[in-house]
C-alpha positions in Angstrom: 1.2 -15.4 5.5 0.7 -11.9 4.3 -2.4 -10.0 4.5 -4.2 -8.0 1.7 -6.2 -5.0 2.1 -7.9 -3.8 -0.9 -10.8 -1.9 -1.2 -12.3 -2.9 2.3 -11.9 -6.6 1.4 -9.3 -8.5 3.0 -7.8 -11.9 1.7 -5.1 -13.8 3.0 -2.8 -16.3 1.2 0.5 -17.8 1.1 0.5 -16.5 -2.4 0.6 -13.1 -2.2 3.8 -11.8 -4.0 4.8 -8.0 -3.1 7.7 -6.8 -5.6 9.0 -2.8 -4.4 12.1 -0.6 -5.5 14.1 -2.4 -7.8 12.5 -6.0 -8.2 12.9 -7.0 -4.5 9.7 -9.6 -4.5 9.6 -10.1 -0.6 6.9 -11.2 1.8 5.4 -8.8 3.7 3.6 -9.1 6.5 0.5 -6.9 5.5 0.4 -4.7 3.2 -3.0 -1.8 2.6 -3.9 0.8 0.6 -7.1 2.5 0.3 -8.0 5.6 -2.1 -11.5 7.7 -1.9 -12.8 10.6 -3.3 -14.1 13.8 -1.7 -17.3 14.2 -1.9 -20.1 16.8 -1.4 -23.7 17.2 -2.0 -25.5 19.7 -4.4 -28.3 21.1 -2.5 -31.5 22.8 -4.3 -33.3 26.1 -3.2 -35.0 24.1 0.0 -31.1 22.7 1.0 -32.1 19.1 0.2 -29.8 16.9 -1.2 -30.5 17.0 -5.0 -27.2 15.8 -6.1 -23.6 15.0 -5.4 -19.9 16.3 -6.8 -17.0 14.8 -6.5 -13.7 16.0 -5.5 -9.8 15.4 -5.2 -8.6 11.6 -4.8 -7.0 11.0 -1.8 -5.0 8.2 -0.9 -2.9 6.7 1.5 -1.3 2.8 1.7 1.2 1.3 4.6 3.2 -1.7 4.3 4.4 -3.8 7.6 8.1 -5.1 6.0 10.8 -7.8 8.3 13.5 -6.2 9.0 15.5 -8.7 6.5 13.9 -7.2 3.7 13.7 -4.0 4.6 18.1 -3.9 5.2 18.0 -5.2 1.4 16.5 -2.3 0.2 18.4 0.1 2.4 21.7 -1.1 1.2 20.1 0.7 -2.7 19.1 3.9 -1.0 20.9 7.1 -0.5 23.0 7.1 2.6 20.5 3.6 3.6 17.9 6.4 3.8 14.6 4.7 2.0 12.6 7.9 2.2 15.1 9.4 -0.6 13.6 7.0 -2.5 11.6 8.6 -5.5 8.4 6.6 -6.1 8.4 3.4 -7.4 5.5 0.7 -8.3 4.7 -1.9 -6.6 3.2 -4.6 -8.1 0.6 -7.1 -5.5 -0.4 -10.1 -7.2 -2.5 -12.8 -5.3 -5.4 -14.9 -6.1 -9.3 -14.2 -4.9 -11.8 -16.1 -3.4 -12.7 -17.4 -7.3 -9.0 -18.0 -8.0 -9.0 -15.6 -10.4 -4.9 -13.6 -10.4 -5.9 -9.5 -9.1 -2.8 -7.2 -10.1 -2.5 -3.9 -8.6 0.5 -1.7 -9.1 0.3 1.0 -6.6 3.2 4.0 -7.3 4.5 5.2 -4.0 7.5 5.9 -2.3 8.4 5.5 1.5 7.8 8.4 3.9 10.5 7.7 6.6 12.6 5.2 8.1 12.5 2.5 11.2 13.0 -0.1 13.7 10.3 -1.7 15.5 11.9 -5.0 17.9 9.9 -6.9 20.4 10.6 -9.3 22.7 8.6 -11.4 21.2 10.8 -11.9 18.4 8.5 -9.9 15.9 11.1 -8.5 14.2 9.2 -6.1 11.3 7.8 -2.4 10.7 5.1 -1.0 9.7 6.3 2.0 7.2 3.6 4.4 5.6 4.0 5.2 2.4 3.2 8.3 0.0 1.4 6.9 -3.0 1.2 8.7 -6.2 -0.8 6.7 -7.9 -2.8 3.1 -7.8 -4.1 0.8 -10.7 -6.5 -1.6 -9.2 -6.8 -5.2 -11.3 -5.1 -4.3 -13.9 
């Protein structure tokens, strides 16, 4: 069962479909991705707070992949290296708490490459991305 992060809310469903780099739809185990905004406050002649700017966006989004899925989209990349990658969407579709369908397409492309194996049989990584751009419930 994959878990959703959005926008410090967190849902979890069997539904949750995750498609990346060339229409692979796979199941991840969790995927997140956040953005924010700097911001600063406009201070008057006494320095209080009178106002506030905003800044640059900023924003940042992981995705924990099994290792299955993952060696299918290495077999597309340059030399099996994802991080060649150029940035692609990827499209998370679920259903909230009111069953209504949230779309996000988030543009990002991988930042490196991995192996994480436990002896637990967990056998998935946790890759950050570099997003370029996200549309939130589109």
């Amino acid at each position: 069962m994959a878990k959703v992060k959005r926008m410090h809310e967190v849902y979890s469903s069997g539904d949750v479909t995750v498609t990346v780099k060339d229409n692979y739809d796979i199941n991840p185990s969790a995927i997140e991705y956040n953005s924010n905004y700097a911001h600063e406050y406009q201070r008057g002649l006494r320095r209080d707070a009178r106002g506030w700017r905003m800044g640059a966006k900023e924003m940042d989004a992981k995705i924990t992949l099994p290792l299955d899925a993952i060696a299918l989209i290495e077999k597309g990349a340059p030399n099996g290296d994802i991080a060649l990658y150029r940035p692609f969407p990827i499209i998370v579709t679920f259903l909230n708490s009111e069953n209504e369908m949230i779309k996000d397409i988030i543009t990002a492309k991988f930042k490196g490459n991995g192996r994480t194996v436990t002896n637990d049989g967990e056998i998935e990584k946790e890759y950050e991305l570099f997003p370029t751009e996200m549309k939130f419930n589109v």
